[in-house]
C-alpha positions as CSV (number, residue, x, y, z in Angstrom):
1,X,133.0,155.3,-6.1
2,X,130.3,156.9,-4.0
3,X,130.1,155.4,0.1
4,X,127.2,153.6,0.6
5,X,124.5,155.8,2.8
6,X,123.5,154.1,6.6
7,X,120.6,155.7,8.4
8,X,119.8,154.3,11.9
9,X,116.2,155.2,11.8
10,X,112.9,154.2,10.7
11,X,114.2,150.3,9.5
12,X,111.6,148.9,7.9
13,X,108.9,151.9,7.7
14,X,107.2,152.1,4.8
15,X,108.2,148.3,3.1
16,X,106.4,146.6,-0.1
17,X,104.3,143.6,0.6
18,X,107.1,141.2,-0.4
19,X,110.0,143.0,2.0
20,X,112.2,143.7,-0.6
21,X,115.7,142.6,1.0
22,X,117.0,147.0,1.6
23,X,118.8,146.3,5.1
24,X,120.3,149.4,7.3
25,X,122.9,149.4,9.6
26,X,120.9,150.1,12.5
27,X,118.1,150.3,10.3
28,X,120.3,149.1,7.9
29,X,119.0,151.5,4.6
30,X,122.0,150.6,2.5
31,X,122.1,152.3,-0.9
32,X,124.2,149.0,-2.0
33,X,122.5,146.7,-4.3
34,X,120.9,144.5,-2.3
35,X,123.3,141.0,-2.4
36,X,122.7,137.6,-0.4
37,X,125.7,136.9,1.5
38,X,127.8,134.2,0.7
39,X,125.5,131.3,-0.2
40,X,125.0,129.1,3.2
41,X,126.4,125.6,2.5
42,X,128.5,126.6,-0.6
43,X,131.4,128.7,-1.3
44,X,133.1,131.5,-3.9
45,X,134.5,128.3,-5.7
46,X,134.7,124.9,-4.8
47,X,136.7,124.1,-1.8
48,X,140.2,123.0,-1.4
49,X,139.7,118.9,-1.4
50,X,141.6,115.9,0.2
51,X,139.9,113.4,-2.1
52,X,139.1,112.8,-5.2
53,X,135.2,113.1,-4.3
54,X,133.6,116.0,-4.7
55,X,130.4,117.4,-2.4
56,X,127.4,118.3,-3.9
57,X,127.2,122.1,-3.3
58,X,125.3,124.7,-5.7
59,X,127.1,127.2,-7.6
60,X,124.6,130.4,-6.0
61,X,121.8,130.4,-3.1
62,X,119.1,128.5,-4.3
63,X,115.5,129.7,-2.8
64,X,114.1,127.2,-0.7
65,X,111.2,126.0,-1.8
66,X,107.8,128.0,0.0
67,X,106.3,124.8,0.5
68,X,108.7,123.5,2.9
69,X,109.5,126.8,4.8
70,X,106.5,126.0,7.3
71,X,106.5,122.6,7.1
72,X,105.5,121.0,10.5
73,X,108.2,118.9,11.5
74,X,109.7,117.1,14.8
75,X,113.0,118.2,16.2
76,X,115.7,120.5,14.6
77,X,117.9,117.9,13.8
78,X,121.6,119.0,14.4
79,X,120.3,122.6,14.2
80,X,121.8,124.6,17.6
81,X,119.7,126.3,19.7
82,X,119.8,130.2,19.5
83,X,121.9,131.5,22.9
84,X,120.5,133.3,25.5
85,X,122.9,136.2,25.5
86,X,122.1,140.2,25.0
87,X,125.5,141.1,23.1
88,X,125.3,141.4,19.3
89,X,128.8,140.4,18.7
90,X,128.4,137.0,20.5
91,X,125.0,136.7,18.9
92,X,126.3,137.1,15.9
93,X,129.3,134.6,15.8
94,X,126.8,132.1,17.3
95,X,124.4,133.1,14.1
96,X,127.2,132.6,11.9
97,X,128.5,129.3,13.2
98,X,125.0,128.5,13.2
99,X,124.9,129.1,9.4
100,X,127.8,127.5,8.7
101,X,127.2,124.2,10.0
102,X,124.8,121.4,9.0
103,X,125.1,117.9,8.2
104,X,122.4,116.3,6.3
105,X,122.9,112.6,8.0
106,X,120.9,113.3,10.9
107,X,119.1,116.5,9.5
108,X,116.2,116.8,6.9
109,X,115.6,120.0,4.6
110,X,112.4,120.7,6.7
111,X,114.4,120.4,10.2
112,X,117.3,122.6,8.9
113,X,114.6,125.4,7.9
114,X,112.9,125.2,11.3
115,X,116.3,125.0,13.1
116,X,117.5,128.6,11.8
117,X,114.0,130.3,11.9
118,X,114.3,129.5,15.6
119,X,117.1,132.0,15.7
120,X,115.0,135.3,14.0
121,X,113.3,138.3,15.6
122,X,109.3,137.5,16.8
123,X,109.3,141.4,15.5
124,X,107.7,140.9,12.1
125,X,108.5,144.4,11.1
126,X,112.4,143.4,11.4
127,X,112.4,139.9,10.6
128,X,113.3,139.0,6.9
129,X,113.3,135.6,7.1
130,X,113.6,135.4,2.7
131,X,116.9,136.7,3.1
132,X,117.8,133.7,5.6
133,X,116.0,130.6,4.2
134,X,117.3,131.7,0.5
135,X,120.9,130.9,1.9
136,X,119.2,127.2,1.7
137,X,119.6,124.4,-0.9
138,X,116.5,122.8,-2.7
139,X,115.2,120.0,-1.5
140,X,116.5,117.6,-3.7
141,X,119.7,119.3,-3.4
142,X,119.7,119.0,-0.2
143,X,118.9,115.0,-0.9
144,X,121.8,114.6,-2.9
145,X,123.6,116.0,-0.1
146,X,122.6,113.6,2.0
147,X,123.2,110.7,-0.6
148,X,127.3,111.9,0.1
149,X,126.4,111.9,3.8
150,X,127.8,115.7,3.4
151,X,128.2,117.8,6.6
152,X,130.2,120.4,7.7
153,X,131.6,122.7,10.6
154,X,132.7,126.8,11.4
155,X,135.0,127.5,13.1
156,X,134.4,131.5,13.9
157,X,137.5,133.8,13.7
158,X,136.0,137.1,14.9
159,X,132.9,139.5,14.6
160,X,132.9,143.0,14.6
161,X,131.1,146.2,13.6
162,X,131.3,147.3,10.1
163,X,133.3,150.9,9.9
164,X,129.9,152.0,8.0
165,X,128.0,151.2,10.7
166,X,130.3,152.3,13.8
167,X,129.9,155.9,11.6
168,X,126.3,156.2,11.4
169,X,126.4,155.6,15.3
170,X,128.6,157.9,16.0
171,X,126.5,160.5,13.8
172,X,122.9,159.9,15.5
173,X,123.8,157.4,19.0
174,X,120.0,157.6,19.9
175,X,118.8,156.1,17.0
176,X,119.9,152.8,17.9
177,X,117.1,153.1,20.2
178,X,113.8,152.8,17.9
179,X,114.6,149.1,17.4
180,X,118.1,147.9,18.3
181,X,119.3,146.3,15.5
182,X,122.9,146.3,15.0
183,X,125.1,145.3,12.0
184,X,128.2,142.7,13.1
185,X,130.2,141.2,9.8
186,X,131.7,137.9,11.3
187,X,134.6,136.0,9.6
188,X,136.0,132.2,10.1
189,X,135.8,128.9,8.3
190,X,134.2,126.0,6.7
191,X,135.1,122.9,7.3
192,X,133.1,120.2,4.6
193,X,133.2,116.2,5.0
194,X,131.1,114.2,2.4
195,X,131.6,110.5,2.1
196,X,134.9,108.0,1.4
197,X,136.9,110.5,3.7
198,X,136.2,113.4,1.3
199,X,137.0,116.9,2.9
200,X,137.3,120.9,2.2
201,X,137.9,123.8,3.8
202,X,137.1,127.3,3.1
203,X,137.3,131.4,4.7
204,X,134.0,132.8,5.0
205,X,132.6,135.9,5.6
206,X,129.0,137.9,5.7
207,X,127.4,140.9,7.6
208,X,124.4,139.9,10.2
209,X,121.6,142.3,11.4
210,X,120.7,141.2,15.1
211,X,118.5,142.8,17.2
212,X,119.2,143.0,20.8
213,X,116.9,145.3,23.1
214,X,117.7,145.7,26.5
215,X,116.7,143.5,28.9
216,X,116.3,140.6,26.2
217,X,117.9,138.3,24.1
218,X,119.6,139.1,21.2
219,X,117.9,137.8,17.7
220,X,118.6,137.3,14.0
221,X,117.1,139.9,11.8
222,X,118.3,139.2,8.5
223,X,121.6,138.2,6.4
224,X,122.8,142.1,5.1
225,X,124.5,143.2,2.1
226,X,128.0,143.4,2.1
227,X,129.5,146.9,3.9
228,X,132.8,148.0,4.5
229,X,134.5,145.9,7.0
C-alpha cells in the first residue's frame, strides 16, 4: 500500500468554496480519503453496558443541522472553556476531552455547538469548522438524548505526534512556520451514563489539527483523517 503524502506548506491555498475536508499534517495535504474521525458522542459499536438500558447514540456522524450551527444562544452549557496554553500536545488532549464529553441534562444542541466553536482558529483560511460540528448529533437526536438524561466523560490517555507528521518535519522544519498548525492523534476513553444507572465505556482515538503560533494560544483547526500513529 502506498504511504500517505504530508506537505507542510501552503494548507489551505487554493480551497473550493465549500472547504472540502483535505487536511495536512502541518498543512495537513493528506492523500488519504478524507474520513471524519470517530463520530463525537458514539462509538465503533455500542459500548460495553452495566444495564439493561441502552443510550441513544447514532450508528455514523450525523451533520448537524446549518440552521442551528449559528444559533444565538446564552451560555455553553457544560461545554469547557478552551485553555490558555501554547503547546499543541496539551491543546490537543484538552480538544479531545473536550470532544468527548457532554451531557445533554444541563446542555442544549445549540449550547453544545457554540461550546466547541469556542475552541477553533479565528483564521478562516485554517478553520474547518464542517469537519468539527459534523461530529454532532441532530437535533432531535440530541433530544432523545436528553429524554435518557445521557452524558458522558474522557478520560485522556496520551497525545502525540503522528510518525507521518514527525517525518514531514523533519524533511522541511521551516514550513511549520507559514501557519503553525500541527497534527497530535490523542487516545483515552469514554465513559457514557444514561438514565436507571445505565453505563458504558469505550477506547477512543482521532488525529487533531491545532494551531499554535508563537506568542499565542493554541487553537482547534479541524478533526483530520486518520495517519499513522
Amino acid at each position: 500500500m502506498q504511504k500517505p503524502s504530508f506537505t507542510l506548506s501552503r494548507y489551505g491555498a487554493g480551497w473550493s468554496a465549500n472547504r472540502r475536508v483535505t487536511l495536512i499534517a502541518l498543512a495537513l495535504t493528506c492523500l488519504l480519503a478524507v474520513a471524519a474521525a470517530t463520530a463525537y458522542l458514539t462509538g465503533r459499536g455500542e459500548p460495553h453496558r452495566s444495564s439493561s438500558s441502552s443510550p441513544t447514540v447514532p450508528s455514523s456522524p450525523a451533520p448537524a443541522s446549518s440552521d442551528n450551527t449559528r444559533r444565538p444562544v446564552t451560555g455553553t452549557g457544560s461545554v469547557p472553556q478552551p485553555p490558555q496554553v501554547a503547546d499543541p500536545l496539551a491543546f490537543a488532549r484538552a480538544a479531545a476531552g473536550m470532544l468527548w464529553s457532554y451531557d445533554t441534562r444541563s446542555t442544549s444542541h445549540a449550547q453544545q455547538l457554540v461550546g466547541m466553536e469556542a475552541w477553533m482558529t479565528k483564521e478562516g483560511e485554517y478553520s474547518d469548522w464542517a469537519s468539527v460540528s459534523a461530529q454532532m448529533p441532530t437535533p432531535a437526536l440530541w433530544a432523545q438524548m436528553a429524554d435518557q438524561q445521557q452524558r458522558a466523560a474522557a478520560t485522556i490517555t496520551e497525545g502525540h505526534y503522528p510518525s507521518a507528521f514527525k517525518q514531514a518535519f523533519a524533511d522541511d522544519p521551516s514550513a511549520i512556520t507559514e501557519a503553525y498548525i500541527y497534527a497530535v492523534t490523542v487516545t483515552g476513553k469514554q465513559t457514557i451514563r444514561w438514565a436507571e444507572d445505565g453505563r458504558g465505556a469505550e477506547d477512543r482515538s482521532l488525529t487533531l489539527a491545532v494551531q499554535c503560533r508563537p506568542s499565542s494560544d493554541c487553537s482547534l483547526v479541524a478533526i483530520a483523517p486518520n495517519v499513522a500513529p
